[in-house]
Short mmCIF file of the C-alpha atoms (twelve columns), coordinates in Angstrom:
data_MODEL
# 
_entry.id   MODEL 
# 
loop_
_atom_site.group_PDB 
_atom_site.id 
_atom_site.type_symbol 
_atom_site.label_atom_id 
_atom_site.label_alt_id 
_atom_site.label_comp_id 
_atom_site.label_asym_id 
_atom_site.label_seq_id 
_atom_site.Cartn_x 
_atom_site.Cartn_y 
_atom_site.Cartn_z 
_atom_site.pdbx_PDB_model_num 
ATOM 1   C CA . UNK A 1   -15.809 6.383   25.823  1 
ATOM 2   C CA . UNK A 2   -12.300 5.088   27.363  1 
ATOM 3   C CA . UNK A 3   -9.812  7.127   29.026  1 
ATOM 4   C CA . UNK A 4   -7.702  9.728   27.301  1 
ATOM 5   C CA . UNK A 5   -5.065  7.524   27.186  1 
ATOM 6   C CA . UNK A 6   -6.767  5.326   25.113  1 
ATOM 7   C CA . UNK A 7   -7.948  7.830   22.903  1 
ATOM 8   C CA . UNK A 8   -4.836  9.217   22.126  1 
ATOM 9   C CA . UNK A 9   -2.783  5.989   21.332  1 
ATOM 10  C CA . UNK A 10  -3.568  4.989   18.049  1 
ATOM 11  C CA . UNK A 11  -1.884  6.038   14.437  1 
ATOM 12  C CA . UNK A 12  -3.006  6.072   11.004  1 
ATOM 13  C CA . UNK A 13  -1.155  3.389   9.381   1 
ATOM 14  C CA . UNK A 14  -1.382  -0.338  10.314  1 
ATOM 15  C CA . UNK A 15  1.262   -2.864  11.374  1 
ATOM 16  C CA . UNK A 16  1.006   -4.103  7.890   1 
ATOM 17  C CA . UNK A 17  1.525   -0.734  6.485   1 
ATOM 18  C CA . UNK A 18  4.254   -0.204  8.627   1 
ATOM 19  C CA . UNK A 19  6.249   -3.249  7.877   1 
ATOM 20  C CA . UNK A 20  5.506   -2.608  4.101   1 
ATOM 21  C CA . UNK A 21  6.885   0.973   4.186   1 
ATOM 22  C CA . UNK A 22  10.190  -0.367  6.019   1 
ATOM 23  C CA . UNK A 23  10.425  -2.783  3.380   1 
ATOM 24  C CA . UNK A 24  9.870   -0.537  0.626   1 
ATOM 25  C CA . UNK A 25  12.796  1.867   2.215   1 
ATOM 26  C CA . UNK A 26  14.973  -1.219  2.120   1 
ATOM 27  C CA . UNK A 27  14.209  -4.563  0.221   1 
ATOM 28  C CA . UNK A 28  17.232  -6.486  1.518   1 
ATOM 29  C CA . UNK A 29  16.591  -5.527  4.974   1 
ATOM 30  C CA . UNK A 30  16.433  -8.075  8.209   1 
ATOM 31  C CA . UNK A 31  13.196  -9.426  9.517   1 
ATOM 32  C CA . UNK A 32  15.297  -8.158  12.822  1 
ATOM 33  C CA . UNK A 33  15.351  -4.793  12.068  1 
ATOM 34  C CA . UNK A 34  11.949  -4.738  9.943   1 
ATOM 35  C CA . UNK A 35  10.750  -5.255  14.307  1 
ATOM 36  C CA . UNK A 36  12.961  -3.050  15.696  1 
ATOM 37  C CA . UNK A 37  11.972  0.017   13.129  1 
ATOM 38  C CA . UNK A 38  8.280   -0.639  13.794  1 
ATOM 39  C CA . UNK A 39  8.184   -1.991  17.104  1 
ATOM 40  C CA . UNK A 40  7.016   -5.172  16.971  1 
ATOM 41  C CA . UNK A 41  7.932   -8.560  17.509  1 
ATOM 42  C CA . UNK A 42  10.202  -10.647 15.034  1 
ATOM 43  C CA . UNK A 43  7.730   -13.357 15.249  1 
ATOM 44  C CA . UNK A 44  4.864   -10.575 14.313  1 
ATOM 45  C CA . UNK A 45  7.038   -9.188  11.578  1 
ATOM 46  C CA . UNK A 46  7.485   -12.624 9.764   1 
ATOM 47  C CA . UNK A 47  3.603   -13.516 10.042  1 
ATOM 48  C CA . UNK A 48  2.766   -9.716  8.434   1 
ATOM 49  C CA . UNK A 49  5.243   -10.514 5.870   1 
ATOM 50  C CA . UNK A 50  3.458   -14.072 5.237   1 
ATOM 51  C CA . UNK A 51  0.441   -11.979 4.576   1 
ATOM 52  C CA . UNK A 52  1.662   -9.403  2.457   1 
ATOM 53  C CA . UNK A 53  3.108   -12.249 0.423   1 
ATOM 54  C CA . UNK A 54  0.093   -15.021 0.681   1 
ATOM 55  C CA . UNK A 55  -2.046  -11.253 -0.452  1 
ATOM 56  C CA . UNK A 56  0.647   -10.516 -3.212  1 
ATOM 57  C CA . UNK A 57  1.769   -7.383  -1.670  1 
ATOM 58  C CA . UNK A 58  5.481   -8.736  -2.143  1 
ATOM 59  C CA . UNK A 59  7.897   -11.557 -3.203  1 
ATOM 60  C CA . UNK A 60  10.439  -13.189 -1.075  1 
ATOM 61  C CA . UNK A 61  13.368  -14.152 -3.063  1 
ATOM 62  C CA . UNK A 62  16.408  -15.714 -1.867  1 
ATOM 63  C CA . UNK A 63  19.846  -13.696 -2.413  1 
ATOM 64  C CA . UNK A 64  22.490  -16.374 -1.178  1 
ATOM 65  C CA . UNK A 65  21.832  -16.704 2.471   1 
ATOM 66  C CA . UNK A 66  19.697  -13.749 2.844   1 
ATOM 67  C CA . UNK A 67  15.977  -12.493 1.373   1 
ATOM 68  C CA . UNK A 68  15.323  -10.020 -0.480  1 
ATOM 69  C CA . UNK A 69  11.808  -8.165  -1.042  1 
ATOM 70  C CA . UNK A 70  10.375  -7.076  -3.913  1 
ATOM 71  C CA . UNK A 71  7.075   -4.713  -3.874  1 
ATOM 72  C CA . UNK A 72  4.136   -5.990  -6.507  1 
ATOM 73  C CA . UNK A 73  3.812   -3.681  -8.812  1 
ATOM 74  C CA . UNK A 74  0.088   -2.634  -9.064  1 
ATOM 75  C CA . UNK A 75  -0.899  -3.379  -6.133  1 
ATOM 76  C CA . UNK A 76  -3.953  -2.139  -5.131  1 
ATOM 77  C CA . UNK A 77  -5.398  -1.489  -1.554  1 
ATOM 78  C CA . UNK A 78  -7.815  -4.344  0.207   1 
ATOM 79  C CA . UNK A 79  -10.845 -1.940  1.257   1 
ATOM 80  C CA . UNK A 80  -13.759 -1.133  -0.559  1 
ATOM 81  C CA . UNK A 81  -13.182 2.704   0.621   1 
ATOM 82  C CA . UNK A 82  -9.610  2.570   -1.524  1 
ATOM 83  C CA . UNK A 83  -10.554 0.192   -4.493  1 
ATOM 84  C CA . UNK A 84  -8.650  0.211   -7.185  1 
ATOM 85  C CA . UNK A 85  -5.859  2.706   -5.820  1 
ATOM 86  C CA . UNK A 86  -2.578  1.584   -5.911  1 
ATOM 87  C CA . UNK A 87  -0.590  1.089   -3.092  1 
ATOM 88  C CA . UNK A 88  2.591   2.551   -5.110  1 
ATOM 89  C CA . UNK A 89  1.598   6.054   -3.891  1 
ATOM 90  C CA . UNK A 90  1.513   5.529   -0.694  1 
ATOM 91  C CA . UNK A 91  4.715   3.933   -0.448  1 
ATOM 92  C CA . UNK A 92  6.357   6.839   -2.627  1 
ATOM 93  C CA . UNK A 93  4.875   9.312   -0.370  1 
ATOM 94  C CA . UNK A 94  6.228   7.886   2.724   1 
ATOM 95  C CA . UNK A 95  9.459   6.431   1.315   1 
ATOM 96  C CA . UNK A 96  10.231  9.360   -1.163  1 
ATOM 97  C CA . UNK A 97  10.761  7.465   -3.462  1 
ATOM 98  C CA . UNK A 98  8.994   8.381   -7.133  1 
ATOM 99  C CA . UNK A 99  5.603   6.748   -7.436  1 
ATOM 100 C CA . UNK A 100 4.803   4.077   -10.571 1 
ATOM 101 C CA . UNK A 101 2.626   5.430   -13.029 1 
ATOM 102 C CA . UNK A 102 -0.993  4.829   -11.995 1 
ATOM 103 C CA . UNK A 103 -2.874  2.331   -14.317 1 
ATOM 104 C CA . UNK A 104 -6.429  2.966   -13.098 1 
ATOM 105 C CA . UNK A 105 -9.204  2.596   -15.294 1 
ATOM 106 C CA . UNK A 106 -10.025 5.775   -17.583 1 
ATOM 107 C CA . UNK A 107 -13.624 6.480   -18.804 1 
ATOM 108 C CA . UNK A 108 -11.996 5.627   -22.782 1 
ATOM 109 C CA . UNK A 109 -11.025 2.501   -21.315 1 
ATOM 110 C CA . UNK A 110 -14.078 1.593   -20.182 1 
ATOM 111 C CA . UNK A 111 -15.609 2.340   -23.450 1 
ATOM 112 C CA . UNK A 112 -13.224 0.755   -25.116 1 
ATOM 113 C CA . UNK A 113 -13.534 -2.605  -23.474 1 
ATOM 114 C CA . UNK A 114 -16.883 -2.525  -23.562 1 
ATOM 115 C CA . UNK A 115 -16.572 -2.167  -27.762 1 
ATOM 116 C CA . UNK A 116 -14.336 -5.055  -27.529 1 
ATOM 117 C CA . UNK A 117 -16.776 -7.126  -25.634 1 
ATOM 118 C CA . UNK A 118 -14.429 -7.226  -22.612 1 
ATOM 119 C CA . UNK A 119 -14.939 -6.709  -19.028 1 
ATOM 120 C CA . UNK A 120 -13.770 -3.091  -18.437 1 
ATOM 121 C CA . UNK A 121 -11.181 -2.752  -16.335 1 
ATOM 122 C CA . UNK A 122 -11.842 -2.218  -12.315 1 
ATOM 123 C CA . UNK A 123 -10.638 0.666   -9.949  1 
ATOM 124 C CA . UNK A 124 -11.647 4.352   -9.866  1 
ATOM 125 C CA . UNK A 125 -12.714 6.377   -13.121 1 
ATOM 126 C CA . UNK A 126 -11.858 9.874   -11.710 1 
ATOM 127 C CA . UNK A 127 -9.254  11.168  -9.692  1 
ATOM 128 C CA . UNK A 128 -10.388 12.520  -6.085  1 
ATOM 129 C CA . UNK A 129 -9.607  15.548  -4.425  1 
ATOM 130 C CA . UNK A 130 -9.332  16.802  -0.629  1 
ATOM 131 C CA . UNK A 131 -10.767 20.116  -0.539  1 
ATOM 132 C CA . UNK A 132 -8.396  23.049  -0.139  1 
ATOM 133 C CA . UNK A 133 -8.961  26.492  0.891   1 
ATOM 134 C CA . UNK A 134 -9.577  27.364  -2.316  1 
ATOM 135 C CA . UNK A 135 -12.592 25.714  -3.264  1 
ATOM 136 C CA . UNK A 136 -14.370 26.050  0.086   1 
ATOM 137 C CA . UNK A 137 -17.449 28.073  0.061   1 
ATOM 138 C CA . UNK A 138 -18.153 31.426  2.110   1 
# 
């Protein structure tokens, strides 16, 4: 194992999160300041952004001389561990703002698709839970 150091300096969300979040907060904001908020380099910034974008995360669109950035709607995380859960919750959650209503896949719209002869549509078919207190046993 390292040092304690380097056991204690890490966080939960990712550079890519991080610029995404700072975005969502304020989708006119400067590459410049995107850095400065998150701590990383401009140059790091802009290639995160190119990702985000390339991974349709988020649109660039030009507003006169500036860019503006607007979130995909639906867009779901990368992982296997999160498939199919939208990345509009955890933007709401750490932006405040309200979350879009979430489109996963319901067990009648599985069955329905499959009536239909159509490939059902993908991401989870229940909702998970953490445990609380409450429904720990003694």
């Amino acid at each position: 194992m390292g040092t304690a150091s380097q056991r204690h300096n890490w966080t939960f969300l990712t550079n890519h999160a991080r610029v995404l979040v700072t975005i969502a907060r304020d989708p006119a904001v400067r590459l410049r300041d995107v850095a400065a908020t998150c701590g990383l380099t401009e140059r790091t910034v802009q290639t995160i952004v190119t990702d985000l974008e390339a991974d349709g995360y988020l649109q660039r669109v030009r507003d006169g001389r500036r860019n503006r950035y607007e979130i995909s709607v639906g867009a779901v995380f990368r992982h296997p561990a999160e498939a199919g859960v939208q990345v509009a919750g955890l933007l709401a959650l750490l932006t405040g703002a309200p979350a879009a209503p979430d489109r996963r896949a319901t067990g009648h719209e599985t069955a329905r698709a499959a009536e239909d002869g159509a490939a059902p549509p993908t991401g989870r078919t229940t909702p998970e839970r953490l445990p609380s207190e409450h429904s720990r046993p003694e």
